[in-house]
N, C-alpha and C positions, 0 to 999 in steps of 0.2 A: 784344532786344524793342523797347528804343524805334526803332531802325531802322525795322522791322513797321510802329510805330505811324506812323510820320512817311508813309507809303503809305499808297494802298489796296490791302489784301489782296488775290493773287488765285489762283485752285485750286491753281495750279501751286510756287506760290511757300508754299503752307501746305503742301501735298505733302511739299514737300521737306526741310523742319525734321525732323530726326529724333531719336530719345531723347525720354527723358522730359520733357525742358527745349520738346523742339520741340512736341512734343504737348500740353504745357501750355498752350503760347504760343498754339498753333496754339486750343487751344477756346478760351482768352481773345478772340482777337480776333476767330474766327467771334461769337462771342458778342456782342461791340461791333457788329458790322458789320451785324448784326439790331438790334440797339437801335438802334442810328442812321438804316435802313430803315425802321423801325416806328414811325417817331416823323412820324406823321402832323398835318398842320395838325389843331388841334383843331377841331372842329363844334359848332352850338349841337344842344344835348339837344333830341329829339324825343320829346313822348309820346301814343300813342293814348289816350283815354278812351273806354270801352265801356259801353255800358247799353241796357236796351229802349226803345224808344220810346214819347214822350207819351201815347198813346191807350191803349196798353199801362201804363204806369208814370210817371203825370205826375210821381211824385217823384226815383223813379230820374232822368229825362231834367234835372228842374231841378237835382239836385244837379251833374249831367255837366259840366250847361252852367257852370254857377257855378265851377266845379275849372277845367274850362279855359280857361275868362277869368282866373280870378287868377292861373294858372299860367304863361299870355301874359304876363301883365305884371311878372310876376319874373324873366321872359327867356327861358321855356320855350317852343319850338316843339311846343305839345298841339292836340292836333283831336279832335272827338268822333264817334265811330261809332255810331249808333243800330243794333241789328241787330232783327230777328224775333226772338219769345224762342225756337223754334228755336233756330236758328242761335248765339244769344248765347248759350246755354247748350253749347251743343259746342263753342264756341271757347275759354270761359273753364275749364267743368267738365271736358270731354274730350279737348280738344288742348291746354290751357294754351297759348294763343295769344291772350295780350293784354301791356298793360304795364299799366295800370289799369282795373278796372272798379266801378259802381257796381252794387250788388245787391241781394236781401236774401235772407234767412238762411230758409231752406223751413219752419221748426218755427213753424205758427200758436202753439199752446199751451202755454203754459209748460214748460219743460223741463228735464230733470235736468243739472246742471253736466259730465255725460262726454261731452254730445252736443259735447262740446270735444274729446274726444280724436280723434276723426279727421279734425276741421277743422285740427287742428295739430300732430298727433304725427309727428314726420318718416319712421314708414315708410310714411308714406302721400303718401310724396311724388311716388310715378312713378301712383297709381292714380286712375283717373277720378270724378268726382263731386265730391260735397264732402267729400271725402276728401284735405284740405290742398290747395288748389288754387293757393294763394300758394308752392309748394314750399320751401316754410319751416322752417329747419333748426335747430335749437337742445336743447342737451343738458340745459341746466336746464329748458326748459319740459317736456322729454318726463318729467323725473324728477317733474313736478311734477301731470302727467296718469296717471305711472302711478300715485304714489303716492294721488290721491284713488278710483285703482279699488281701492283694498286697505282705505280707511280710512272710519271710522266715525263719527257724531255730532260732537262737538265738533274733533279734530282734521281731522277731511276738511272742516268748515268753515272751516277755517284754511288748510289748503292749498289750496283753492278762493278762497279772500282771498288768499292770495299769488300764483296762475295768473293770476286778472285782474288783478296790477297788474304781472306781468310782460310781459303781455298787451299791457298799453297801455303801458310803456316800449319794447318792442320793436319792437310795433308791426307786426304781418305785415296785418293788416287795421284798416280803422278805424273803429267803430261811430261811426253819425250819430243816428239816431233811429229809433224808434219809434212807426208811424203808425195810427191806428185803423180794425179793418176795419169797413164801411160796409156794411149790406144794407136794403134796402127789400122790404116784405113785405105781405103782402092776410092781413086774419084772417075772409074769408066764406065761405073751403070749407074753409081748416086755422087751426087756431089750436095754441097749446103751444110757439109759437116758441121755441125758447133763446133765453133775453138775453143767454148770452155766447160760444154760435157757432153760427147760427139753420142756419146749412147746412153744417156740419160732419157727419159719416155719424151720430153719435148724436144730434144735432139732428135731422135731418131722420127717421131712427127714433122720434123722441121725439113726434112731430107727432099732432095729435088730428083729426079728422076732425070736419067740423061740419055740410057740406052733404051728404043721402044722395047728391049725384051728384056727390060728388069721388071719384070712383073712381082717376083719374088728379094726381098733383102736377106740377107744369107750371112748371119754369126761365128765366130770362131769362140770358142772357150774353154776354157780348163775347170772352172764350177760345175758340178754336174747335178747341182740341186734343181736348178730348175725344170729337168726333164724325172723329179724324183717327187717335188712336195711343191703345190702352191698353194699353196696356205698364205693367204697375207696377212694372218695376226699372229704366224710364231715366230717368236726372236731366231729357236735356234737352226735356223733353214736358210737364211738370208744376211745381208747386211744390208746391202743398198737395194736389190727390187728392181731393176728397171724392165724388166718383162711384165713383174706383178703392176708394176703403175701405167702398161697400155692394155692392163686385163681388168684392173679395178678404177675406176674417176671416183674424185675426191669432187666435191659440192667446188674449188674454189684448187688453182694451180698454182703456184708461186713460178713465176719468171723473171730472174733477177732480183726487184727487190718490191716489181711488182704482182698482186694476185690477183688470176683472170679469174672471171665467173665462168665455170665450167659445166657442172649438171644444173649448179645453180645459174637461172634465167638473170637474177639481179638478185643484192643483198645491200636492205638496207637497213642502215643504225640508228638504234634512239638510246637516248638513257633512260635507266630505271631508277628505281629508289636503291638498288643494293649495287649497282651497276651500269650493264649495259644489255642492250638485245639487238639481236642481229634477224630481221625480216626475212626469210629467205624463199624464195619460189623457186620450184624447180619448172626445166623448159620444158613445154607441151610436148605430149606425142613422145617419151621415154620410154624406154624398154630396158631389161635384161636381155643376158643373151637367152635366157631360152623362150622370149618374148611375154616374159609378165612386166605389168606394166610400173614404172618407177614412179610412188608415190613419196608424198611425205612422211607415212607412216615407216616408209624405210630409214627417212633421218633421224626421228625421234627412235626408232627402235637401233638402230648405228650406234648411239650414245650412251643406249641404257643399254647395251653387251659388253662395251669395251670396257665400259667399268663391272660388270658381273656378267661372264659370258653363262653361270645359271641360273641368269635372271630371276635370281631369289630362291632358287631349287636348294641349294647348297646352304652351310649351316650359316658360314661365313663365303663372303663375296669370294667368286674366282674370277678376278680381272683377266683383260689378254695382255699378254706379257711384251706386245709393241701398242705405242699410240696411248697409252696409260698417262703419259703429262699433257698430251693433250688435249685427251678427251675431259681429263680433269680441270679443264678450265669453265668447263659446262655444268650449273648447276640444274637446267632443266631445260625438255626441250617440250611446248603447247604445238599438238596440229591441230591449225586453223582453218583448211580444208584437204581436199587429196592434194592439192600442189604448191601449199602454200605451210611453213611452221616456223616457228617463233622461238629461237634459242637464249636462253640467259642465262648472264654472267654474271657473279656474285663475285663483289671483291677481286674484280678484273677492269682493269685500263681498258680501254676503246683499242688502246698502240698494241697490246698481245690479244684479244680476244680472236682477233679473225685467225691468227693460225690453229683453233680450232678447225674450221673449217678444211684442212687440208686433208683430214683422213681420209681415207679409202672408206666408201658407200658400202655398205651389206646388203643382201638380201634379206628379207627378213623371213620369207618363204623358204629359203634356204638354212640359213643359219638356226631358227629355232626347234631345229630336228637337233643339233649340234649341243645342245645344252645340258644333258644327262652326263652321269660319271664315268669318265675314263682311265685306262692305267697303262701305261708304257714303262718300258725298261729304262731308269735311268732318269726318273721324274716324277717330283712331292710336289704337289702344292696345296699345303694347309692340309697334308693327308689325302689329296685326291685331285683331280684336276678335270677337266671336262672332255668333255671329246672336240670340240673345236677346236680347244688349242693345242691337237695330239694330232690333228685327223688331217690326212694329206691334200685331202681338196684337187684328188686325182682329175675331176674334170668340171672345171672352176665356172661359176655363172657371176660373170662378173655384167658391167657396164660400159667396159673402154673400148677402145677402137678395134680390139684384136679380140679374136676368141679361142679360145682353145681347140685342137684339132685332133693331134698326137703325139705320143713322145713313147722314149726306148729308154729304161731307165738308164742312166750312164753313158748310153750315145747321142742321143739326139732328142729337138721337141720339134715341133712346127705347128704352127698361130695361123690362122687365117683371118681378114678383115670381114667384122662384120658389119654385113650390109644397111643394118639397121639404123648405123650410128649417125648422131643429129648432126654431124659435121661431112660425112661421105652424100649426101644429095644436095648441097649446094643452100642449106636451112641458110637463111639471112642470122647471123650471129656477131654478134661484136669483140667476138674470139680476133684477136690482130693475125696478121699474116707474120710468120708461113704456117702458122697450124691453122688457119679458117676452112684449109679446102682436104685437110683432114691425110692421112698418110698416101706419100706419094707410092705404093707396093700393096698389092694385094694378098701377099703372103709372107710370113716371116718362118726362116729357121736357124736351131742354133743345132750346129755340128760339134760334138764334144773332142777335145785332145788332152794326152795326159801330161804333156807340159808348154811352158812360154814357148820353147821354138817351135813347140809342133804346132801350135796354133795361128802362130808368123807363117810357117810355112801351110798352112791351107789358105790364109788371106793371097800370102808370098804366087801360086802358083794360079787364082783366081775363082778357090771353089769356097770362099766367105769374102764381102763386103768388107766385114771391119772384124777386128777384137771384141768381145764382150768383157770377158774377165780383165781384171788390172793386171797388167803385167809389169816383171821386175824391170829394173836396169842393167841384167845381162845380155838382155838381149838389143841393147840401143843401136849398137853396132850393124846386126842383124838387120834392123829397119834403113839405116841410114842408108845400107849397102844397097838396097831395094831398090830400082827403080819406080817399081810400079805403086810402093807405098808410100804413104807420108804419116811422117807422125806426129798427132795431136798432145800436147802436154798442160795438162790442166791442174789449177791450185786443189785441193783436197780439205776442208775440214775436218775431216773424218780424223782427231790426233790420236794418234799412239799414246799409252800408259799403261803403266804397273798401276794395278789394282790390287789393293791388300782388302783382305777379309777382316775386318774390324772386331767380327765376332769373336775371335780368336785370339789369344791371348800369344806371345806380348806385342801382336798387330793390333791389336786397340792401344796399343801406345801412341801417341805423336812421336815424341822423342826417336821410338823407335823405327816408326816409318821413315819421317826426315833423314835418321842416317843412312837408312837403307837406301834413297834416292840420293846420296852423295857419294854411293859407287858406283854409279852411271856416269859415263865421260858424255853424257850428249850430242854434243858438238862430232868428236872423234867418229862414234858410232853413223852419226849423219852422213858425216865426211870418208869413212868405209866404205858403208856398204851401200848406197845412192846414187853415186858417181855424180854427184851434182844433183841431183833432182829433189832434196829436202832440204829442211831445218830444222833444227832443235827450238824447243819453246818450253816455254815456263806457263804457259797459263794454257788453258782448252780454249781461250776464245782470244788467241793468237790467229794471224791473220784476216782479222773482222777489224771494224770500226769502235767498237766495245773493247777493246784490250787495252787495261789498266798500263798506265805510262812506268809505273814501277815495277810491271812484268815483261818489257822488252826486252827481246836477247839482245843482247850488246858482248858477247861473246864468253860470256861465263852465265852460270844459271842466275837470279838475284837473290834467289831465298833460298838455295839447297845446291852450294855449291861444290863440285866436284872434288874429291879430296886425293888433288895432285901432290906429286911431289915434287914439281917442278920440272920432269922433264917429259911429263905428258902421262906417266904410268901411275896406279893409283896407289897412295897412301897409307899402308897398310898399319902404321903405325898408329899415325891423326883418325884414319878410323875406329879403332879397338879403344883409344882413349874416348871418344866421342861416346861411344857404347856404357864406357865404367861410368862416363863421367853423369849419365843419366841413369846409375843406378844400376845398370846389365854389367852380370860379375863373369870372369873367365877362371877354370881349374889351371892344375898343376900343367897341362897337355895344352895352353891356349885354346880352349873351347867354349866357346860362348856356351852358359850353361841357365836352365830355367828348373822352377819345381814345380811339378804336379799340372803339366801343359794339359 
């Protein structure tokens, strides 16, 4: 053997070692002879930062910028990619093609602590959406999300207290903050705004009419997706929906912290041997908008797409890339006649099961044309994806109060009510006021503009009702100055984070993500660019009733604190030691350096 060694090996001469001795020797030293080929000058670490751009997401884009300036100057080769939120949602949510991005999290409204389980349960690690898009792998978090699906009151409060602070030592994403949405509103043709989400679908249902000649409610916005794609099962088109949610009814509506029955007539609960089951009838005389009639067979078929939209066609399942944690609470759905089916829940609490019920209705007449292979620019899933979750759903047959009418792609859409709906003829329903008598306008439009004041200024002048899009904090002024406006400011779940791609080496660090989230000043950033209207947080389920007592800001982070130097600027020193001291080495040049990334 030392002979071997004292050479360079070569085919002929490993050949010919024979027996067991030689054949040892022989993988020994193929084996060296690869380590010692693969031992590449090391490179300084490169990382893209991703987010939407300023016009689109002034905070997103400031946080980008601020990550990779501190990033630079701890020796990292980072650059920031602004995309379209197209495109930055199909890179991040559907091909997982980033190394970090900045985001925020789709659920405007406060939310039940499971809407964790498919942002971080690892078998949701190859499926598109927000469906663990960090592919983030961990056997205590998965035990610690299925467990709050089975548990109750005081103990699921407890495991829910341990998820978030597993959460934030681990660290697969990193809450920044939480910023307030912004709307500007006219009360001379509608009044009854929500003050706590004035265009949200039961806002804008909730709306009083004041002028006899507001027949029409008339939008202002800088989003110009919705006169482009209404698709309500693709992530990367939308965030929040509030047009798609008076185009599509969900069996069951959250308001506040209670759920109305909605398509569903009444839903009632028993337990089962594995769980639980929820009764559900839908109310008599339903329709589609293009007037086929809304059975059961549409709930059970709703369930069985969102988890495989080719209902078995495919080698493996192609889920839809939204509503995937919730549909996944449903392990089967029995029709028990045309209006009547029977959903159960396996290893689900009675307290989460009913936010199944919140998804958006399919057609089933509709959607099972949708199920065959499709391919778009810019989109893998598992090699292939379907055409429903590609296909623009240019003139949408939904079930909601609205239907589609027309739209210009990039200027404008416009909704008309339709007549058909069990709430527009005065149906006896135990829907509560003010949505029992169903929208007060018979027509809905949204005027497109390309920025925050030009959209102020068509509210400003009186040719839109209100804002649709969220608008920034430059423009606060602008409203105040208004007479004719007022403006609404609402709390936000929806939090901001850096999202690290896990798959990727040396983002599947902890070590190394934690440091990377200690050159964010949180606090400062809030306090920039906001003008008041946020906060920094430590945990995703900051401003709920579920946020762990040892994830309060109290004016530094608790687990991933900022690496000051004292006079508010960051640490450039305390950070690079922090780096060695978990093992990441730097060259002669201070460059953080990796091999064979």
């Amino acid at each position: 053997m030392p002979s071997v060694l004292s050479s360079t090996p070569t085919r002929r001469s490993l050949l010919a070692a024979g027996g067991a001795f030689g054949a040892l020797a022989s993988a020994g030293c193929v084996r060296q002879a690869r380590n010692i080929a693969g031992r590449d000058r090391p490179e300084q670490l490169s990382l893209d930062v991703k987010t939407i751009p300023g016009d689109a997401d002034p905070f997103g884009l400031a946080t980008a910028n601020r990550l990779v300036e501190a990033l630079k100057s701890v020796g990292v080769a980072a650059q920031l990619t602004p995309l379209e939120p197209e495109e930055f949602y199909r890179q991040v949510l559907i091909n997982h093609n980033f190394d970090i991005y900045v985001g925020q999290f789709p659920e405007q409204f406060e939310f039940d602590p499971d809407a964790l389980y498919p942002l971080l349960h690892s078998k949701f690690d190859t499926e598109p959406g927000w469906q663990n898009p960090f592919g983030f792998t961990n056997l205590e978090c998965n035990d610690l999300l299925e467990s709050q699906r089975t548990q109750t009151g005081g103990r699921r409060r407890e495991t829910v207290r341990d998820l978030q602070a597993h959460v934030a030592r681990t660290g697969p994403f990193v809450p920044i903050a939480l910023i307030d949405q912004l709307t500007a509103v006219r009360t001379d043709r509608f009044d009854g705004w929500d003050p706590v989400w004035p265009t949200a679908p039961l806002g804008l249902l909730g709306l009083e009419r004041v002028a006899d000649t507001a027949d029409t409610l008339r939008l202002s916005s800088t989003d110009q997706r919705i006169t482009v794609n209404r698709n309500p099962i693709a992530a990367e088109f939308r965030r929040h929906g509030a047009i798609i949610g008076l185009l599509y009814d969900p069996l069951t509506r959250r308001d506040g912290d209670e759920l109305i029955p909605w398509l569903a007539e009444s839903v009632d609960w028993e337990r089962s041997d594995d769980g639980v089951e929820a009764i559900v009838r839908v109310r008599p005389d339903l329709s589609w908008h293009d007037g086929t009639a809304i059975t059961a067979e549409d709930i059970a078929f709703t369930y069985r797409f969102l988890t495989d939209t080719s209902l078995g066609n495919a080698e493996d399942p192609i889920p839809t890339p939204k509503f995937r944690g919730r549909s996944s609470l449903v392990s089967e759905v029995v029709v028990e006649s045309d209006s009547t089916a029977t959903i159960s829940f396996e290893d689900v609490s009675r307290e989460i099961a009913p936010i199944a019920l919140t998804v958006p209705l399919l057609p089933e007449h509709i959607w099972t044309e949708k199920t065959g292979p499709a391919t778009i620019a810019g989109i893998e899933v598992n090699s292939e994806t379907t055409e429903a979750v590609v296909w623009n759903n240019p003139e949408p047959v939904g079930s909601g109060p609205l239907q589609f009418e027309s739209a210009t792609d990039g200027e404008r859409a416009a909704f008309e009510l339709f007549e058909d709906y069990f709430l527009v003829d005065g149906r006896d329903t135990e829907i509560p006021e003010p949505y029992a008598s169903g929208p007060a306008f018979d027509r809905l439009e949204i005027q497109l503009a390309g920025t925050d004041s030009s959209t102020i200024e068509i509210v400003s002048i009186g040719d839109a009702d209100a804002t649709l899009s969220t608008l920034g904090p430059g423009v606060i002024e602008r409203i105040n100055d208004e007479s004719a406006l007022n403006l609404i400011t609402s709390q936000s779940h929806a939090f901001y984070h850096l999202g690290f791609n896990t798959r990727r080496a040396p983002l599947g660090n902890p070590h190394f993500r934690r440091t990377v989230a200690q050159l964010i000043d949180k606090d400062a950033l809030v306090e920039d660019v906001t003008d008041g209207f946020g906060e920094p947080i430590a945990s995703p389920l900051a401003g709920t009733e579920w946020l762990a007592p040892s994830l309060e800001w109290d004016g530094r982070d608790p687990t991933v604190p900022f690496f000051d130097d004292g006079s508010g600027e960051l640490n450039v020193t305390m950070a690079r030691e922090q780096f060695t001291e978990h093992g990441f080495q730097y060259n002669d040049e201070d460059e953080l350096v990796v091999r064979n990334r």
